[in-house]
C-alpha positions as CSV (number, residue, x, y, z in Angstrom):
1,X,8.7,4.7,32.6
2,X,10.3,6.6,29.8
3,X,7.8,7.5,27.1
4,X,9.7,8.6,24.8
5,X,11.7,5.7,24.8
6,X,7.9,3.5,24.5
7,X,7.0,5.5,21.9
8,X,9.9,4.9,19.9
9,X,9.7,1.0,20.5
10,X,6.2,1.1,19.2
11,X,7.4,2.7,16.6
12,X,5.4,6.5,17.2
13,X,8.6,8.6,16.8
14,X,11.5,7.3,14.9
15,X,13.9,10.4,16.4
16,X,14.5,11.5,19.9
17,X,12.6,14.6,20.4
18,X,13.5,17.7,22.0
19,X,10.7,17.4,24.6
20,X,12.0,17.2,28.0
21,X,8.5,15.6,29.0
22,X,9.0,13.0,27.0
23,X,12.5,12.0,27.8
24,X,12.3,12.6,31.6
25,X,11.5,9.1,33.0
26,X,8.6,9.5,35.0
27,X,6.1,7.6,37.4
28,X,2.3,7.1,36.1
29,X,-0.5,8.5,38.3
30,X,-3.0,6.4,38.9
31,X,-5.2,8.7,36.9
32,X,-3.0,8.3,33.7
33,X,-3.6,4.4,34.1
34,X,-7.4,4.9,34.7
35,X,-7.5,7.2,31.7
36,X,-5.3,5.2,29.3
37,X,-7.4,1.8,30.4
38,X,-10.4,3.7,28.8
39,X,-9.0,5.0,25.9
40,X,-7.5,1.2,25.3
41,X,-10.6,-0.2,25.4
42,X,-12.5,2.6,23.4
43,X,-9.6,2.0,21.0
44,X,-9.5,-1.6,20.8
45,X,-13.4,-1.9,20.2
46,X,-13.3,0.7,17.2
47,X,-10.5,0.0,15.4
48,X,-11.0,-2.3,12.6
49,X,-8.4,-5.8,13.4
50,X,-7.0,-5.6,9.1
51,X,-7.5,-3.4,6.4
52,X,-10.4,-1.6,5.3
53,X,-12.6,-1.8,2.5
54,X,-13.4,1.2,0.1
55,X,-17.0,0.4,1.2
56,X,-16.3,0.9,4.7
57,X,-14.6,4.2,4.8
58,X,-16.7,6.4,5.7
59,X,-17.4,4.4,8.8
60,X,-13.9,4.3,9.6
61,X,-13.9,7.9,8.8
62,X,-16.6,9.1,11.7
63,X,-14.9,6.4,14.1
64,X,-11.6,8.0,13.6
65,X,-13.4,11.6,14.4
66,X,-15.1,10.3,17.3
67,X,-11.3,9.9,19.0
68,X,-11.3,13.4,19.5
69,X,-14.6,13.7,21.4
70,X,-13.5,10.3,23.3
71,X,-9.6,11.6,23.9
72,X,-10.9,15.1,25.2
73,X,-14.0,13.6,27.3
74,X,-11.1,11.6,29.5
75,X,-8.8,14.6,29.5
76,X,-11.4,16.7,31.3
77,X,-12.4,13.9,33.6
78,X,-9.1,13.1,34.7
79,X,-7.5,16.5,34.6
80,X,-4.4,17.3,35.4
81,X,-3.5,14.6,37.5
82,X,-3.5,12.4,33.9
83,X,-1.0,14.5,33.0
84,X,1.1,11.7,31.0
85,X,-1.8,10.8,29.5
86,X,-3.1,13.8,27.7
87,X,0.2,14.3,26.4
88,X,0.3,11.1,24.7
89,X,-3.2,11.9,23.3
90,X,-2.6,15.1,21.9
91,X,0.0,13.2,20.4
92,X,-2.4,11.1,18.8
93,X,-4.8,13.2,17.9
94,X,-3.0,15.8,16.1
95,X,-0.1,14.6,14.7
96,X,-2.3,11.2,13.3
97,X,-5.6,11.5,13.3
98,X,-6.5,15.3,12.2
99,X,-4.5,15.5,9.4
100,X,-6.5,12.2,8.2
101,X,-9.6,13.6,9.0
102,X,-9.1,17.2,7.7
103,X,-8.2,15.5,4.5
104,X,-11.2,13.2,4.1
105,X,-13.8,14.8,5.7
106,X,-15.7,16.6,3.1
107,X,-15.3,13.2,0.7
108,X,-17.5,11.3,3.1
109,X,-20.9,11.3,1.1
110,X,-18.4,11.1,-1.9
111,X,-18.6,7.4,-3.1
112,X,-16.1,8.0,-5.8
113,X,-13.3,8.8,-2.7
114,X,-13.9,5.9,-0.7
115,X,-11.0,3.8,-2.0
116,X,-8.5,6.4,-1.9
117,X,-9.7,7.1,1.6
118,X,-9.8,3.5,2.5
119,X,-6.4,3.3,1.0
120,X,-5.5,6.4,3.5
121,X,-7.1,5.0,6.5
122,X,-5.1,1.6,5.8
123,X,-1.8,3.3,5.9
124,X,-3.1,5.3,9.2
125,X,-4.0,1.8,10.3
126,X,-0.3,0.9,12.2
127,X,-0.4,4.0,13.6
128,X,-3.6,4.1,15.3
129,X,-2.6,0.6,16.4
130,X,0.7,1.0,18.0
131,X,-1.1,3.9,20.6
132,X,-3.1,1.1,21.4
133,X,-0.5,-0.8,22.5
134,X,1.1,2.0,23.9
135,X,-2.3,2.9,26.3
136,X,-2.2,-1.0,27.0
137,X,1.1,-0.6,28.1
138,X,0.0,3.0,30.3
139,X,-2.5,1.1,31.7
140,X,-1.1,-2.0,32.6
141,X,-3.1,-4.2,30.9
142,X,-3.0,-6.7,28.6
143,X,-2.7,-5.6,25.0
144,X,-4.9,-7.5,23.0
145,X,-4.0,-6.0,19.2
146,X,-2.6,-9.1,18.3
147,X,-5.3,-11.0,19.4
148,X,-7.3,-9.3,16.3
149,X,-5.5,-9.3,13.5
150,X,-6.0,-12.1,11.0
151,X,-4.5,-13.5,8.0
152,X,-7.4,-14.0,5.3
């Protein structure tokens, strides 16, 4: 498996990077499957299947912080032996989801924000999907962000 080549199919990076780890095809550890199978279902079961509503925001807002304690939780069980697999989440959670949350954060009891936030959180939204897809793929499973989406 290549990931850099994955994460430019989902649509993550948009430019080879000069990261030899992700460029070097490489073979998954079982831990890196274990690890990704959690994180997929965590995911899958916080993310919202469409766009948000102003009024749900600040939900959206706490579930997106809550990544970090989930992402880091399965990095420390795992270890180094998920070493694909904590790459790909500090991926995630630094380059996508902290800037959101460092922006928002101090809004959340601001009801006057919550549309520009929900507005932000919408445009996050592809994002946070495609690494779904991508830990689906990690963990050999079957990705089920399709399955959610509607058209209302």
């Amino acid at each position: 498996m290549n990931i850099g080549r994955l994460l430019r199919q989902k649509g993550i990076i948009g430019i080879r990077l000069e990261l030899p780890y992700l460029e070097a095809d490489i073979s998954l550890e079982n831990a890196d499957r274990e690890a990704a199978f959690e994180l997929y279902v965590d995911l899958l079961c916080l993310l919202p299947a469409n766009d948000i509503e102003a009024i749900e925001a600040p939900y959206y807002l706490e579930k997106a912080a809550s990544f970090f304690a989930i992402g880091r939780a399965l990095m420390h069980k795992y270890g180094r032996k998920a070493k694909h697999f904590s790459r790909i989440t500090v991926l995630l959670l630094n380059r996508d989801i902290r800037p959101f949350t460092t922006e928002w954060h101090q809004y959340r009891h601001d009801s006057s924000s919550y549309e520009a936030m929900a507005k932000a959180y919408n445009r996050l939204l592809p994002q946070l999907q495609a690494f779904v897809s991508i830990y689906a793929e990690l963990a050999q499973a079957t990705d089920l962000t399709g399955l959610q989406q509607t058209d209302d």
